[in-house]
N, C-alpha and C positions, 0 to 999 in steps of 0.2 A: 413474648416480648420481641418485638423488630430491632433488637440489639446489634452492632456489629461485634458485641464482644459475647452476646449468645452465638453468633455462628462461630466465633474463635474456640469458643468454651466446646462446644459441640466437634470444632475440628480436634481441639486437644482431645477430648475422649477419644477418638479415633486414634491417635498417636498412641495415647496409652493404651489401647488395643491390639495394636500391630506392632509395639514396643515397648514389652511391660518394664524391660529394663531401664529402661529410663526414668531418670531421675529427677525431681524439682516441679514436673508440669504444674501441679497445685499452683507454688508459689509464683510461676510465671504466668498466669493466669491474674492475679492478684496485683501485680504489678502493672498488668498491660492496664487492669482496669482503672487503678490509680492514674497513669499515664492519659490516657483515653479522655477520663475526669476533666486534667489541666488541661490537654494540648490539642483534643476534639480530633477530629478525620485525619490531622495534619501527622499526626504520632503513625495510624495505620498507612496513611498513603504516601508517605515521605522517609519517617524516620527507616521503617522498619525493612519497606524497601532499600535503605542505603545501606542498612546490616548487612542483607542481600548480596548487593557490588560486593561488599569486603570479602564473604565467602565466597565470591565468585575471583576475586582477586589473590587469596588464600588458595584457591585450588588453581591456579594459573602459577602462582611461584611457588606453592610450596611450604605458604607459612603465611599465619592467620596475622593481621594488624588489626584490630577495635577501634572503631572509628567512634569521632566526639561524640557526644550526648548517650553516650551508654556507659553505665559502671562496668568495671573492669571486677574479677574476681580478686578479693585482695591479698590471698595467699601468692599467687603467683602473675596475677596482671596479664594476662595475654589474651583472655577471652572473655566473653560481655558476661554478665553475671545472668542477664535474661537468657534462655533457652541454655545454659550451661548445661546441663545434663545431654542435651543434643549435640551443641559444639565440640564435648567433649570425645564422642563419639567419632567427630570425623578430623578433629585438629588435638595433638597431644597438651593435656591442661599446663605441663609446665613450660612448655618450650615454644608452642605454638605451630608446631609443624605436621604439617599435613599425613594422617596414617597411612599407614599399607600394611593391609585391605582397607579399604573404609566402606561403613556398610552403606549400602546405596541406597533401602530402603529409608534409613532417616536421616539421608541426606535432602530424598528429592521431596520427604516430609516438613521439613524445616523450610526448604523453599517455600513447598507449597505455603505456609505457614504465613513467612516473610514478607511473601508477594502479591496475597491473598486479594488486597485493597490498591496496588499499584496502580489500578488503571480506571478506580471510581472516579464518578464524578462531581466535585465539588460544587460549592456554590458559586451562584454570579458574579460576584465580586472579586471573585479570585480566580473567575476565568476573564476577567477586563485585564486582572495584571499579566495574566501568562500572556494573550492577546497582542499586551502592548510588548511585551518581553521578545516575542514572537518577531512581530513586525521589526522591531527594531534590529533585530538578528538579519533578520532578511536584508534591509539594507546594509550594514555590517558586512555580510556573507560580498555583496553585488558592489560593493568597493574594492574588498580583498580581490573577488572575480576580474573588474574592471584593469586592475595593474597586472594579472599576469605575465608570464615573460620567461619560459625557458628555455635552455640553452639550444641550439641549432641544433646541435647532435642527437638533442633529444628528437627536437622535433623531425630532424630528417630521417631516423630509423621507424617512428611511428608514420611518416607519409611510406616508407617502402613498403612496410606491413599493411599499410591500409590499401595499397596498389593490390596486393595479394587474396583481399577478402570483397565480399557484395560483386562480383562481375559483372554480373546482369543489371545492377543500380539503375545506373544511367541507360540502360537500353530500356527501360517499362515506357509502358505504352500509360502517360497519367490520366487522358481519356479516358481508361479502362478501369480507372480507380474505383474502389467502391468507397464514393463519397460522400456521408451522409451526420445526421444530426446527434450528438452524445446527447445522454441522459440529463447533463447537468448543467446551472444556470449559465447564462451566459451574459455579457458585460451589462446589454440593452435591459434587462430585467425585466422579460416577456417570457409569456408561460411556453409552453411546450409547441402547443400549435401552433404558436404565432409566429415562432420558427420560421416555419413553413412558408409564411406568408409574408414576411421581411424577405426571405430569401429569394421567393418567387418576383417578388418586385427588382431585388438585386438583379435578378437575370433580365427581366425584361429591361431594366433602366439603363442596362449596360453600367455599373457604379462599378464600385471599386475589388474589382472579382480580376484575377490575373487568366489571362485566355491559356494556359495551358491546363487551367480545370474544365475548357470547352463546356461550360455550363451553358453558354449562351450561344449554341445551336437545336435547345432541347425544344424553344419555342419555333414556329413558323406559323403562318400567318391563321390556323386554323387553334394553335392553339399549343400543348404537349404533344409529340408524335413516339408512340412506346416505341416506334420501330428504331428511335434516334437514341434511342438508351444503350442500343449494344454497341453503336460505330459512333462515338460521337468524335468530330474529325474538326481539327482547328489549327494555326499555323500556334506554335510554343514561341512564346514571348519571354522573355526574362530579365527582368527591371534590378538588374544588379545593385543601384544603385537605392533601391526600395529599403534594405536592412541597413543603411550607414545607421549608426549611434550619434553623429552628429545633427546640429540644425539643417542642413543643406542637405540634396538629393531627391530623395522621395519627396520632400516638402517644395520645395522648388518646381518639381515635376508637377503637382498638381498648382502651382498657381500661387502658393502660399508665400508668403510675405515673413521672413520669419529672423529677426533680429535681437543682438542684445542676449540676453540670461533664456535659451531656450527651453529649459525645464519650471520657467513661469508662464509660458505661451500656453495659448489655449487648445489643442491636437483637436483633429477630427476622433473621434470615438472607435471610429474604425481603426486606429491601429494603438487605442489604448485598453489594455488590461487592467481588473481593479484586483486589489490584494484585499486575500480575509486568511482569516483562522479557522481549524478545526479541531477536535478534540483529539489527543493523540496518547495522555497517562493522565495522571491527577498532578505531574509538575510539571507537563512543555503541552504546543500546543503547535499543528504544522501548518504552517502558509502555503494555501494555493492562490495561483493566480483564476480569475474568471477572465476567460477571454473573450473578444468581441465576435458574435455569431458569423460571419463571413470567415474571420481567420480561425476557429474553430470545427468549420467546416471542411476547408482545405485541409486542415492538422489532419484530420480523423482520417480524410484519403492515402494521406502521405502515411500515417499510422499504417494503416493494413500493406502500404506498399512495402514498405520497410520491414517488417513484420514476412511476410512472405523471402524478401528476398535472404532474408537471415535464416529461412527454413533449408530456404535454396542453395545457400554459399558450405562448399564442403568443409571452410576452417569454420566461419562461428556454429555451424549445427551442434560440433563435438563438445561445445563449453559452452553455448546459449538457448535456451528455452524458455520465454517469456508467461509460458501459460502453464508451466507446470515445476512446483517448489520441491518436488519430492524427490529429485537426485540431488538438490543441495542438500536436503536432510539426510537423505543415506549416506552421502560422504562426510556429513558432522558427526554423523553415528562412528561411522567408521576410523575418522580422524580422532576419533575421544580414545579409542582400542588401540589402535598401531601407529598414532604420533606421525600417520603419511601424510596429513592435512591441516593443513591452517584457514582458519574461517577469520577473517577481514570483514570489518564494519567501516562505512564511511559515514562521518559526520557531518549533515548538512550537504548531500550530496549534489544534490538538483542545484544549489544554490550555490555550489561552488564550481559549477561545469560553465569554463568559460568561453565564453565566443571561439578566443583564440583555441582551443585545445579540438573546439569542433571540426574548425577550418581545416584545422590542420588532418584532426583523423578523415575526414570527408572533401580532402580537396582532390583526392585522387574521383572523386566524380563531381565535377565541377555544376553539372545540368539539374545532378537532385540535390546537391548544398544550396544552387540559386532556388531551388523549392522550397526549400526548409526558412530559408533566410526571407523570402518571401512571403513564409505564410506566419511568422513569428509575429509579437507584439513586440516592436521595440521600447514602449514605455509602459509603465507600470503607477498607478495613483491610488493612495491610501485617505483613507481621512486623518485628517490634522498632520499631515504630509507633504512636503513638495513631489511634485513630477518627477520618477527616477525613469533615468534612463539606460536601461539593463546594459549590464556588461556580462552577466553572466547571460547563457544561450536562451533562456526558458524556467518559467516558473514551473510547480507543478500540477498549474491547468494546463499546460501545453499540452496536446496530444500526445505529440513527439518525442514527450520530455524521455520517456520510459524508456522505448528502444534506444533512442539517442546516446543515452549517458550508459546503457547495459553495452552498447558497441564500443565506446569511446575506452570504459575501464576495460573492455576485451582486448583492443589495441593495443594502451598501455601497458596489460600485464603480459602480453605474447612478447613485446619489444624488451620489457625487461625479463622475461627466460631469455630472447634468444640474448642478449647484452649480458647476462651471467655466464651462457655458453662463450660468450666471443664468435659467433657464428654470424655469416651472411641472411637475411632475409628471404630465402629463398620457401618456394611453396611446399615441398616435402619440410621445412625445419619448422616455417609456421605453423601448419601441422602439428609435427611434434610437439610445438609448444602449447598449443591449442589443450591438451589431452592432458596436460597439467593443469588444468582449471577449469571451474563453475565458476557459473554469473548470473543472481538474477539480479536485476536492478542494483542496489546499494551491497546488497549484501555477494560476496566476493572467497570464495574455495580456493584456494592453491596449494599445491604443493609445497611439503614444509620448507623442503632444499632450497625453496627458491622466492619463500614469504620477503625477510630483510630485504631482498633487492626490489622486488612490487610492491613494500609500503614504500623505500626508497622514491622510486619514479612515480609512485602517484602522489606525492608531497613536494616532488619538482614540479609537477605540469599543473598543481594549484590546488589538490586535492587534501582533505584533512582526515587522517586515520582515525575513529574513534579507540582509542587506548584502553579506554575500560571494558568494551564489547568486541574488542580482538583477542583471539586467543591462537597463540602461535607454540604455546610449550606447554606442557601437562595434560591432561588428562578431562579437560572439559572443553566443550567445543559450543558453538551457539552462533545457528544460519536459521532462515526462514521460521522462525517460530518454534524449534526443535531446541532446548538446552539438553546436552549429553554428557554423562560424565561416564565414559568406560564401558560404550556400548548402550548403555542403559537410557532410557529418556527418564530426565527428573522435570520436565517440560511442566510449570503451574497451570492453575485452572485461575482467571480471572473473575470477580468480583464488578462486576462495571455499575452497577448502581446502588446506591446505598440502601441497605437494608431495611432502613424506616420511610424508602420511598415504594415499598412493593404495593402494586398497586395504582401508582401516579399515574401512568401510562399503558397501553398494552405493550408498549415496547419491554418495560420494567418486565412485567410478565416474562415474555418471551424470554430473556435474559434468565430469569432464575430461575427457569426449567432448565434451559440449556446448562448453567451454569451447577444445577441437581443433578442432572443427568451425567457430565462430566465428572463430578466427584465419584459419584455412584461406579461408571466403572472405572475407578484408581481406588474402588472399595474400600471408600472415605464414607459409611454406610450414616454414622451420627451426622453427621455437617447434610448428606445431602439429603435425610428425611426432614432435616430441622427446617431446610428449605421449604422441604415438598408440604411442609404442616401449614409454612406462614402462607407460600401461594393457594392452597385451598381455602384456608379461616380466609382469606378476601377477596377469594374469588364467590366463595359460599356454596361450594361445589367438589367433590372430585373429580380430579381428569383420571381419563381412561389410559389403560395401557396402551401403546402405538409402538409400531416397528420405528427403528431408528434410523429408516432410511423416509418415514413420515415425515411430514411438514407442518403436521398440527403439535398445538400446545398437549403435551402428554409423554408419561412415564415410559420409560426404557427399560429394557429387561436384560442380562445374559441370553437368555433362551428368547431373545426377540417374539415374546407374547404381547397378543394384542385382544383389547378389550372386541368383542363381537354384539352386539344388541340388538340384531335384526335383519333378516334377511332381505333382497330385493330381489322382487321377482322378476322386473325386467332386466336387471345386468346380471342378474345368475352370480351374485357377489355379497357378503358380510359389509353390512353398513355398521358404524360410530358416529353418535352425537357428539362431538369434540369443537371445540373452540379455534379457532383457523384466524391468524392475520391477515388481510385482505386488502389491499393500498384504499385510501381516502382519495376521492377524487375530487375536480371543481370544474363548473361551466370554462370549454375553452371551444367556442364552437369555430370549423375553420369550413372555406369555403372556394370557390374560382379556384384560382391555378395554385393557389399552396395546397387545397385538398387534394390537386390531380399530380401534383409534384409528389406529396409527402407517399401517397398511393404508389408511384410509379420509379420511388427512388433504390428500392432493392430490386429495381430490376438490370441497374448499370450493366452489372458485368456478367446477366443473361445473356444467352442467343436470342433473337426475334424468334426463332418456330419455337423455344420452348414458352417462353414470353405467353405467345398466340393459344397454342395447344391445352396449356396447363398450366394452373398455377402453383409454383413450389411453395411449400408449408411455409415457409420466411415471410411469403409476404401474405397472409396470412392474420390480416388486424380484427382489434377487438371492433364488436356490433359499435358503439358508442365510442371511437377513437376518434370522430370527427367534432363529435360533442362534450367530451372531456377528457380529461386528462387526468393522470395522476400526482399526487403531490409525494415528494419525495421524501421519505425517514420519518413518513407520519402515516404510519398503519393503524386500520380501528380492526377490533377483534370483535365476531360473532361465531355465532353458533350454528353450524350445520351438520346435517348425515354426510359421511365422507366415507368410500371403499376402506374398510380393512387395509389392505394391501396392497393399496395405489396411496402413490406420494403425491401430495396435491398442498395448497398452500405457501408461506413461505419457509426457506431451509432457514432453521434456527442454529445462528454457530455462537460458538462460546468466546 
């Protein structure tokens, strides 16, 4: 039965396995199913996760509250009468207050429990209302963004700290950028290749492309010249007036006529972004911006400029890593143990990072702020929407968005250590301050001594703390996808597609391996065979065992055992028949100078002899890149012999 209360029922066995002391599981079994009855997906993917918060708010002060729509136990009222025998375990039945010891095993059991359906996905209908809930937030967010305004003080400690970080910014050579196409749609609503070929026209037409991207020396009269990809050499222009938020400036600049209510006027396309939604739990849903292919383009350069120069700068190195989440996790682990760390969430972050807060941390380099500000979207158009026009810096299609707002909270939280020190600005102190804190993106590590004073100033300069996903006292921490309580990872395994959809998709597939295999090792053995039974009854098949460092659909082992079925004679290698994800493609055929652009665009920031000599593996395309393309988050599954012990396919995450 593709039940979601058989794989509950299946998880509870497990629980009463690994905790026979426990009491009640029967009867909460019985209850869920009752619930389930009335109230459909909304009981698992709503109610039971807001259980969840409380115990998570419970282990932050120190004493349990039961939140509405659950009965309370009626002797003494403080804990939910569902999973009572587990609550009782980790919060005392009369008083409510958090134990010591509490066992850790059926703590991160109950979560798992709690949180199991968090992040399913419902139906149509109730993704139109999160959608419109969504959008509506966005503009919401980009009014509050639009008024900021704080105190001088602030802002002149945050310009002296930001004189002290990025040196080298403003000296990059942006000829040298490596500027080239992202993965994902862009405003025009052309496939992949066509990119290419919009853009190749940009250069030649001379349109609306800013000359310090020097794109338009790449042509002469014969055609592309590779030798032009390593020096491309052009006077830096900077149209300051290109980012005003008002009607005038840019629009005037080109010619435009532009009076009256200017968010009814009709914008050139070029410098409008459309808003959409994406799926993000089974109740929210997160707004990116698509942006228009030219300024998309430019982002992506100024991306990796940005990106380097934060490698290169000896304050944010110590606190910023964009590409790697696992020193916030080790100091959430850590903070859960010795109470040194506080783990910081912002709420709506990209959407509350305003113009103003940018300027200011990035006016100390005045030449890459006029880049950033030039290659932004100043307006933004929804359906059944008027024209907004942004006050906050950037949606999160912007390239930019990512570095931008990870530097912006680094500034502000150096300036308030050094503002709790009472210290000067100086590069030895920003330093020091630096080494009290992680950053990636939204999510935010600090030191406990100095948390109040950095939720403080990031609430001045316009930023919103999330309160229920900050934890600054007790004993559980939660950064980068790691929940910790005292060392220990109580970290859940999500559930993303509904259990009577297995099947619907090869993506579904994918999913509840990964999400088998997961359980499997937190030796949750009932919940992830109940799995492994439904994906084979519809698949009609069993999958083979595969190393876990495979990419095909297939079972995991402790002793990383792998099915073997036949030798190959010419790789001298153990071949498996296994079922493999493999992207779906469509006719995108591309030709002239976008074929010889898209061919010749990783080679910007080659030398010519290596260019000439040999080609590096990067640039390196499929047989058929010129004749199709792939379509994105739409994989079809087949069947092929695949090495044993080579990872081929796609990486399946939970």
């Amino acid at each position: 039965m593709k039940s979601p209360i058989a794989l509950l029922s299946s998880l509870l066995d497990d629980v009463k396995r690994l905790n026979p002391g426990v009491k009640g599981l029967n009867r909460d079994i019985v209850t869920i199913e009752n619930r389930f009855e009335n109230e459909g997906y909304g009981f698992l993917a709503v109610a039971l996760p807001s259980l969840c918060d409380s115990l998570y708010e419970g282990l932050k002060h120190g004493r349990f509250t039961c939140p509405p729509g659950f009965r309370k136990e009626p002797k003494w009222g403080t804990i939910p009468r569902l999973f009572s025998g587990m609550f009782c375990e980790v919060f005392d039945i009369e008083t409510g207050q958090l134990k010591d010891p509490v066992d850790t095993g059926i703590l991160r059991d109950l979560i798992q429990i709690l949180k199991l359906f968090k992040k399913v996905q419902l139906s149509p209908s109730n993704e139109e209302l999160l959608h419109e809930k969504a959008v509506a937030g966005f503009y919401e967010c980009d009014d509050v963004a639009t008024l900021v305004d704080f105190p001088e003080r602030h802002d002149h400690l945050i310009r002296l700290v930001s004189r002290l970080i990025l040196p080298s910014l403003d000296l990059k050579e942006m000829e040298n950028a490596a500027y080239k196409q992202g993965p994902g749609a862009v405003e025009e609503r052309v496939k992949p290749n066509q990119k290419w070929s919009r853009l190749a026209s940009a250069i030649r037409e001379d349109s609306d492309l800013p000359d310090w991207t020097n794109l338009r020396g790449v042509f002469d009269s014969s055609g592309i010249s590779p030798l032009h990809c390593r020096s491309w050499k052009g006077p830096v222009v900077l149209r300051s007036d290109f980012s005003d938020v008002g009607p005038h400036g840019y629009f005037a600049s080109i010619g435009l006529d532009v009076v009256g209510d200017f968010r009814q006027q009709r914008y050139p396309r070029a410098v409008q972004a459309r808003l959409i939604s994406v799926a993000k739990s089974s109740t929210s849903r997160r707004t990116i911006t698509i942006e228009p292919l030219l300024r998309m383009y430019m982002q992506q350069g100024l991306n990796t400029v940005l990106r380097d120069s934060i490698n290169e700068c000896p304050v944010l190195r110590l606190c910023l890593d964009l590409t790697d989440q696992a020193k916030n996790q080790t100091l959430a682990l850590e903070g859960s143990t010795s109470g040194n760390w506080a783990t910081l969430d912002l709420k709506s972050a990209s959407d509350l990072l305003s113009l103003k807060l940018v300027r200011s941390v990035f006016g100390s380099h005045p030449k890459f702020l006029g880049y950033l500000e030039e290659s932004r979207s100043p307006f933004v158009k929804c359906e059944n929407k008027p024209l907004l026009t942004l006050g906050k810096f950037a949606g999160m299609g912007n390239a930019t968005t990512f570095p931008v707002q990870s530097i912006c909270f680094a500034v502000v939280c150096i300036a308030a250590i050094l503002d709790s020190w009472g210290t000067k600005p100086t590069y030895w102190n920003v330093r020091r301050a630096a080494r009290n804190l992680r950053i990636y993106g939204d999510d935010i590590i600090v030191n406990t001594k100095f948390s109040h004073q950095v939720v403080d100033w990031l609430q001045i300069v316009g930023l919103k703390v999330n309160e229920k996903k900050s934890f600054l006292t007790g004993n559980f921490r939660e950064s980068c996808g790691v929940d910790a309580y005292k060392g220990v990872q109580v970290t859940p395994a999500y559930c993303r597609y509904r259990p009577d959809y297995i099947g619907e998709s090869p993506s579904s597939y994918a999913g509840f391996v990964s999400l088998s295999n997961h359980l499997w090792k937190l030796g949750l053995y009932s919940s992830s065979t109940w799995i492994k039974d439904q994906v084979e009854a519809s698949l009609g098949r069993c999958l083979p065992l595969v190393s876990s460092q495979s990419g095909v659909l297939g079972w995991h082992s402790r002793q990383e055992a792998s099915t073997a079925q036949k030798w190959c004679r010419d790789t001298h290698q153990f071949l498996v028949k296994a079922d493999v994800l493999v992207p779906l493609k469509r006719d995108d055929k591309l030709d002239g100078y976008g074929a010889l652009l898209k061919c010749l665009s990783s080679m910007v920031s080659k030398p010519a002899e290596e260019v000439i000599n040999r080609m590096p593996e990067e640039l390196v395309h499929e047989k058929d890149h010129l004749s199709k393309t792939v379509i994105r988050f739409k994989p079809r599954m087949t069947r092929r012999w695949v090495p044993v012990l080579q990872r081929t396919g796609y990486n399946l995450e939970v």
